[in-house]
C-alpha positions as semicolon CSV with decimal commas, in nm:
position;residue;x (nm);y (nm);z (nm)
1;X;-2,384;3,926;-0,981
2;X;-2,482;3,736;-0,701
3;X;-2,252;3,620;-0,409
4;X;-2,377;3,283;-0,445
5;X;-2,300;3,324;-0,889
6;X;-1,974;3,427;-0,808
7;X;-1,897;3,208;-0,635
8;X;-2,031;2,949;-0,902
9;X;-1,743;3,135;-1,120
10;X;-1,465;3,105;-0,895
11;X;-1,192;2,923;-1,041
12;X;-1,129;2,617;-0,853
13;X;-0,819;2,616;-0,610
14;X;-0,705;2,265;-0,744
15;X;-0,703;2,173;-0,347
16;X;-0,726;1,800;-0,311
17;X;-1,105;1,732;-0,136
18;X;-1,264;1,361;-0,017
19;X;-1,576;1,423;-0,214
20;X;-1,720;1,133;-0,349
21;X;-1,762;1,069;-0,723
22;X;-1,922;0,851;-1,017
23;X;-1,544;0,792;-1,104
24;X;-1,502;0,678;-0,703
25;X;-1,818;0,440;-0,757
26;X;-1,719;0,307;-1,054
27;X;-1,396;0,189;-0,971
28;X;-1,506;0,066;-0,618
29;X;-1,783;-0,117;-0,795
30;X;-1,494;-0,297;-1,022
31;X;-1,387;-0,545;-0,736
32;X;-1,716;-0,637;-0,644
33;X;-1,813;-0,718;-1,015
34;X;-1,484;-0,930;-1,010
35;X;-1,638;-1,149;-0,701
36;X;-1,938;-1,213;-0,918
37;X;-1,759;-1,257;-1,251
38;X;-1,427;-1,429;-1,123
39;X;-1,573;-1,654;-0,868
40;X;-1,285;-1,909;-0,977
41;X;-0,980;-1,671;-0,940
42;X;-1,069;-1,513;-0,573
43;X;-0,742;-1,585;-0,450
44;X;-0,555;-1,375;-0,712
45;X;-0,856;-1,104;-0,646
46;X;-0,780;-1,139;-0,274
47;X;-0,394;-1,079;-0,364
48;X;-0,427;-0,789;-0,606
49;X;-0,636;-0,631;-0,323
50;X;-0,383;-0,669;-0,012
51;X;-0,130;-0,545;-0,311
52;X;-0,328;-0,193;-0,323
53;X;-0,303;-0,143;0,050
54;X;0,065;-0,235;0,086
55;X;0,113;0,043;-0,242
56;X;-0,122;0,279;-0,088
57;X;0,092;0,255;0,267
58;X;0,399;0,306;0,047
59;X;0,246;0,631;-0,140
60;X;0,214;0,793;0,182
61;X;0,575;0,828;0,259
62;X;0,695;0,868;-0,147
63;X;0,449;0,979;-0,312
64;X;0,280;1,257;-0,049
65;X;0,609;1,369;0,116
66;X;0,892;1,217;-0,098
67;X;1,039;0,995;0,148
68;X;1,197;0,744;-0,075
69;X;1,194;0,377;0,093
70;X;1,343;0,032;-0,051
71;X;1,253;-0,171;0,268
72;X;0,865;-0,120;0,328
73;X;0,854;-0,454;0,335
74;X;0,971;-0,486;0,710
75;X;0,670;-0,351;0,836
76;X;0,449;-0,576;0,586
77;X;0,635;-0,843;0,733
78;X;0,592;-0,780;1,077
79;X;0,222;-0,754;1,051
80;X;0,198;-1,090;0,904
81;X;0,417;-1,235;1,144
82;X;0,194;-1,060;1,452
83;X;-0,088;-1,174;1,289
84;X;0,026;-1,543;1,175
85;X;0,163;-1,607;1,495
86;X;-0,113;-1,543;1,745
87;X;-0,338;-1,778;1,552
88;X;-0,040;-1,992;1,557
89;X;-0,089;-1,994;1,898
90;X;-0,437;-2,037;1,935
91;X;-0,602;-1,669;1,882
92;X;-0,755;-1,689;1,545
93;X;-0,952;-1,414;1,571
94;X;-0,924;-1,184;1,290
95;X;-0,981;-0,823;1,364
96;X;-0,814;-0,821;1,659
97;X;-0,520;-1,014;1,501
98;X;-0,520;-0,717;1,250
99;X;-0,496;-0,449;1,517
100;X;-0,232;-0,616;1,683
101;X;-0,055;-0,608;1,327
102;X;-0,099;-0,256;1,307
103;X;0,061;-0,213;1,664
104;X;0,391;-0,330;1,572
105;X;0,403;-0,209;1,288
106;X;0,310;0,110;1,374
107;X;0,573;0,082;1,661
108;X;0,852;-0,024;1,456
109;X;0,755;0,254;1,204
110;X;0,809;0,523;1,467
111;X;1,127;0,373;1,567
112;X;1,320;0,345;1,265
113;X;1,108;0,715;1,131
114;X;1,377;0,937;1,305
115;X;1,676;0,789;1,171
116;X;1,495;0,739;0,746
117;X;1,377;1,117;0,792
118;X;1,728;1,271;0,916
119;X;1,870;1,171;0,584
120;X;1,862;1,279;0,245
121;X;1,738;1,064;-0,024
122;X;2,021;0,823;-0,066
123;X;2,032;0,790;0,293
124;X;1,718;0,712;0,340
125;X;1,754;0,441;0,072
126;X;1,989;0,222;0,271
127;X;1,866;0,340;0,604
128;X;1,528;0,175;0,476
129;X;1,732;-0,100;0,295
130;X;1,932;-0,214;0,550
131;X;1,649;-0,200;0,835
132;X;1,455;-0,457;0,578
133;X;1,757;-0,675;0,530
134;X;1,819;-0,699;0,949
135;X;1,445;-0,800;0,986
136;X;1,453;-1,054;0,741
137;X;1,760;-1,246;0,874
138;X;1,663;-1,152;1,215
139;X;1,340;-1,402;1,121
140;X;1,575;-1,614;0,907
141;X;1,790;-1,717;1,266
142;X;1,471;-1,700;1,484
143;X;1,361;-2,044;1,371
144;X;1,225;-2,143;1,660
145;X;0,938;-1,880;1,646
146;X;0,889;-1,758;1,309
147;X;0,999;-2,147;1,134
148;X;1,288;-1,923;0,951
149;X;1,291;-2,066;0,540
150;X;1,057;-2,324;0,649
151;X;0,786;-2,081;0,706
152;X;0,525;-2,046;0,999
153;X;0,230;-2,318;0,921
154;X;-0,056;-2,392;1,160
155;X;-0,252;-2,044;1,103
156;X;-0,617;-2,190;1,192
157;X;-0,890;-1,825;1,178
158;X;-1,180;-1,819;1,384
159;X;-1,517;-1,707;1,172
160;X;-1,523;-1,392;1,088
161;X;-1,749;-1,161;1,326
162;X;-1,819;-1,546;1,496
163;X;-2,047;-1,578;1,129
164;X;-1,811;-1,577;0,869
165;X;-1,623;-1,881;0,779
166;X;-1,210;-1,858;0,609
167;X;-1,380;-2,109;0,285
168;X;-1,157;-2,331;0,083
169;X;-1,280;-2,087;-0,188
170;X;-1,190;-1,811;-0,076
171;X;-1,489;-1,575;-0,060
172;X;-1,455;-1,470;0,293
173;X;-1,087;-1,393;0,242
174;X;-1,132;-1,186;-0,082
175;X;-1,454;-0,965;0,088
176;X;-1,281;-0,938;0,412
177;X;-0,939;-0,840;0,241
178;X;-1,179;-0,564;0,073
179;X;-1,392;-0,423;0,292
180;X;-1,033;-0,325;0,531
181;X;-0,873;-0,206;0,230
182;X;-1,177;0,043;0,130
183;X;-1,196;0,138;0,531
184;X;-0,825;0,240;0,490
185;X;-0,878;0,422;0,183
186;X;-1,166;0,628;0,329
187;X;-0,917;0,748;0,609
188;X;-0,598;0,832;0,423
189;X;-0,811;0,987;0,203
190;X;-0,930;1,197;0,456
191;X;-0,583;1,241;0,595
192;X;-0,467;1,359;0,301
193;X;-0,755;1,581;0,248
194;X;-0,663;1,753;0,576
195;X;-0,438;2,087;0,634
196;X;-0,220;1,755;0,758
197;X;-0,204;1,605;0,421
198;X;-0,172;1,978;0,267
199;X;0,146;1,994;0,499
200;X;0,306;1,683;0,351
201;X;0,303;1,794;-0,002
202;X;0,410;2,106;0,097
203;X;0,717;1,927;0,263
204;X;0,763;1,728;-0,043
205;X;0,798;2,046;-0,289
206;X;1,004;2,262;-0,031
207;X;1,079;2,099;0,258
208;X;1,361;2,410;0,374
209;X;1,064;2,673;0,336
210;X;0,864;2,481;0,573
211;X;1,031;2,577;0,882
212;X;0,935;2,966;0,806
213;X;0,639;2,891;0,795
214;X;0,605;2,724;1,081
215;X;0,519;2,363;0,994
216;X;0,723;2,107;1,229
217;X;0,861;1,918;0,956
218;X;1,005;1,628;1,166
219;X;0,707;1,554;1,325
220;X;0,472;1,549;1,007
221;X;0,732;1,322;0,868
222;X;0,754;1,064;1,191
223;X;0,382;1,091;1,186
224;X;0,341;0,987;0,796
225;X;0,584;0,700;0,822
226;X;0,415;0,563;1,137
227;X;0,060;0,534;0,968
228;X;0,213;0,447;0,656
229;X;0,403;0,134;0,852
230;X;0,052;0,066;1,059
231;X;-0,143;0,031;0,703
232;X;0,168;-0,185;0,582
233;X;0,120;-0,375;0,840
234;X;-0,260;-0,414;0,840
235;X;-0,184;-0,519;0,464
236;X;0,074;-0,819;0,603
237;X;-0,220;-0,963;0,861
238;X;-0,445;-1,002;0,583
239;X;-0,216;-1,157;0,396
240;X;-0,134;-1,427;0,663
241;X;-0,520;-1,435;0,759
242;X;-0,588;-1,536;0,436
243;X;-0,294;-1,724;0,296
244;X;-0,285;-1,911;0,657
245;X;0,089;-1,942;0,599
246;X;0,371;-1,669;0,628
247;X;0,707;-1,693;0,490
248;X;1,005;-1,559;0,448
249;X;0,898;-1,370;0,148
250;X;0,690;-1,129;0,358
251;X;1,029;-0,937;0,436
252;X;1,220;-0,993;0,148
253;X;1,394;-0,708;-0,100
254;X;1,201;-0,827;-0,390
255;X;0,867;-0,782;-0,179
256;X;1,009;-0,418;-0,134
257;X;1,073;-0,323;-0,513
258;X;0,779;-0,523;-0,681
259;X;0,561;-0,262;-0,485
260;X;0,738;-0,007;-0,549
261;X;0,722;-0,102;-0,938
262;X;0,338;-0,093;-0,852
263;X;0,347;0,252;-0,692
264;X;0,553;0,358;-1,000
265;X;0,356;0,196;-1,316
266;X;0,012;0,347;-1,137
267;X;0,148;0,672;-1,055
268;X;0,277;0,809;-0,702
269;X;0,114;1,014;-0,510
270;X;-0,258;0,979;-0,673
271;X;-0,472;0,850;-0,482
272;X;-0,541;0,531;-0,684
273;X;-0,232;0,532;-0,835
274;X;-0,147;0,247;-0,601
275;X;-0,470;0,056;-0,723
276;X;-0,459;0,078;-1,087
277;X;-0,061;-0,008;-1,036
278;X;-0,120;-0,256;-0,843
279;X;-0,395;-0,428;-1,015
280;X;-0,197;-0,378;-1,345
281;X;0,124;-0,523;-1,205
282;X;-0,063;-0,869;-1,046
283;X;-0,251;-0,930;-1,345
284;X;0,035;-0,884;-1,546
285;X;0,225;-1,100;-1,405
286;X;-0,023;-1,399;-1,370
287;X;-0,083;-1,386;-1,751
288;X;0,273;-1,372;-1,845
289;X;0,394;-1,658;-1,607
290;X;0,138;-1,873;-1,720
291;X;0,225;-1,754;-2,084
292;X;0,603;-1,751;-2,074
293;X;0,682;-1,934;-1,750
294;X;1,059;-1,892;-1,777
295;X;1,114;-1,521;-1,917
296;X;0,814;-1,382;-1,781
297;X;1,007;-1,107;-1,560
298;X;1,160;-0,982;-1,905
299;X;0,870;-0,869;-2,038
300;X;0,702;-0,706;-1,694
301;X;1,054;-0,503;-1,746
302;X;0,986;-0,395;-2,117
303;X;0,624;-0,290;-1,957
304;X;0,765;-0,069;-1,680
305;X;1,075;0,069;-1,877
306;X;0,781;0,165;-2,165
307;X;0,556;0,315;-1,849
308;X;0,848;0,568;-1,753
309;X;0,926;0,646;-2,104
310;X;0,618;0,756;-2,233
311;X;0,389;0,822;-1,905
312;X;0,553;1,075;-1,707
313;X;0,390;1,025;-1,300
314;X;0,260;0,654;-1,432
315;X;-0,086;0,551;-1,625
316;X;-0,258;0,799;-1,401
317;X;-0,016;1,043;-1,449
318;X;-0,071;0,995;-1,802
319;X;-0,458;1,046;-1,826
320;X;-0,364;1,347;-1,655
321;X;-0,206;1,500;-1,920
322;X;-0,412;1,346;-2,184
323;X;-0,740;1,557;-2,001
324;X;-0,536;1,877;-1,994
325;X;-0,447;1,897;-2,354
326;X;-0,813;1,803;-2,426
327;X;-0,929;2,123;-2,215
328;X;-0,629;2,303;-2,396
329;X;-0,732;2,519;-2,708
């Protein structure tokens, strides 16, 4: 046998890789169908989108090293709030905006990483908890700059690469919102791909072996929450970019759990577990409010209570053992 046949009949290592498939295509191709198809429901499209990024920044730190978090939103909420209020002030322009978003989020992540990654997983629960809750009433009392419950109004955006112009539609918004989501994809994916990303699960399944082997767990895990706070933060500027309004409800608890909900319905730590979750969740949840305005939450309930139940790791978590009894004999 030749080196290069046996190497043909290597098993595989089941290694995670960023090679690009017809499955990657396809589902990439999905939103851009959507644009054509759903020209009159962009701004759900354009919602469902920022959704995935805000999941995918929250799979990072729970589903890649188990770092369990119930105020993500902070950082969400500070990158609107960077974002909203420069062009509140008079700098509309978008990618910059965004950057800036990322900044203080990023900063803020780093902060508050050393005391969420001390802890164990309760502690890191209301360490993450409670930093959301003093950022939300911190923006509550700070009427003055953030307009507290009245929310921060005013957000005029420059074009778009000077071209571009933020439509009454909505197309610029929705393509805008996904082109940055795909360019963050591309680099966690790579990230994750990494002997970095390798590290994380490792920490996640055995984090007191990692020490032996000499892995510095404390600073993988200060490093994974800061990019996961940047990309939450990315995911809050495009949200006040294209909303043009920020509110309250960027830092809120619920904002926290509902994508949490998404991370767990699409599966956690997949890499388009936060997608399909997300999508599923959004859609969900516009059907059944428009169905059953008043009890629409109970039945998004019966939906994730089922998901747990019978889909062990979420819908993708599911497919996943649907394809291995398949292969099974």
């Amino acid at each position: 046998m030749t080196a290069a046949a046996g190497a043909r009949a290597a098993p595989s290592t089941g290694l995670p890789d960023d090679r690009w498939t017809r499955w990657d295509t396809a589902l990439w191709l999905a939103p851009i169908v959507a644009f054509a198809v759903f020209s009159d429901r962009l701004e759900l499209g354009r919602d469902v989108v920022i959704a995935a990024l805000f999941a995918l920044s929250l799979d990072i730190v729970l589903g890649y090293t188990g770092v369990v978090s119930l105020g993500h939103a902070a950082f969400f909420g500070l990158g609107a709030y960077t974002a909203g209020l420069l062009a509140h002030h008079g700098w509309g322009e978008p990618l910059t905006g965004l950057v800036c978003a990322a900044a203080v989020a990023a900063v803020a992540g780093y902060a508050t990483s050393f005391l969420v990654v001390r802890g164990a997983a309760l502690g890191q629960l209301m360490i993450t908890l409670g930093v959301g809750l003093l950022l939300h009433e911190a923006a509550n009392k700070a009427h003055a700059l953030t307009g507290g419950v009245d929310g921060l109004g005013d957000i005029v955006m420059w074009r778009l690469a000077g071209v571009f112009r933020f439509d009454l539609e909505g197309r610029t918004a929705y393509l805008y919102s996904l082109v940055v989501t795909f360019a963050a994809f591309l680099l966690v994916r790579r990230v994750l791909s990494s002997p970095f990303g390798l590290s994380l699960r490792a920490i996640r399944e055995g984090m007191a072996r990692m020490p032996a082997l000499g892995v510095p767990v404390g600073r993988r895990l200060v490093a994974a929450f800061t990019l996961a706070a940047a990309l939450a933060g990315i995911a809050g500027g495009l949200q006040a970019q294209s909303a043009r309004v920020v509110t309250l409800d960027v830092l809120s608890f619920e904002r926290s759990a509902t994508v949490l909900i998404m991370l767990v319905l699409g599966g956690a730590g997949r890499m388009y577990g936060a997608f399909i979750g997300a999508g599923l969740f959004m859609l969900a949840r516009d059907y059944l409010a428009r169905k059953d305005p008043v009890y629409w939450q109970l039945w998004i309930g019966g939906l994730l209570i089922v998901v747990v139940l019978l889909a062990r790791g979420g819908i993708l978590g599911l497919v996943e053992t649907l394809r291995a009894r398949r292969r099974t004999p």
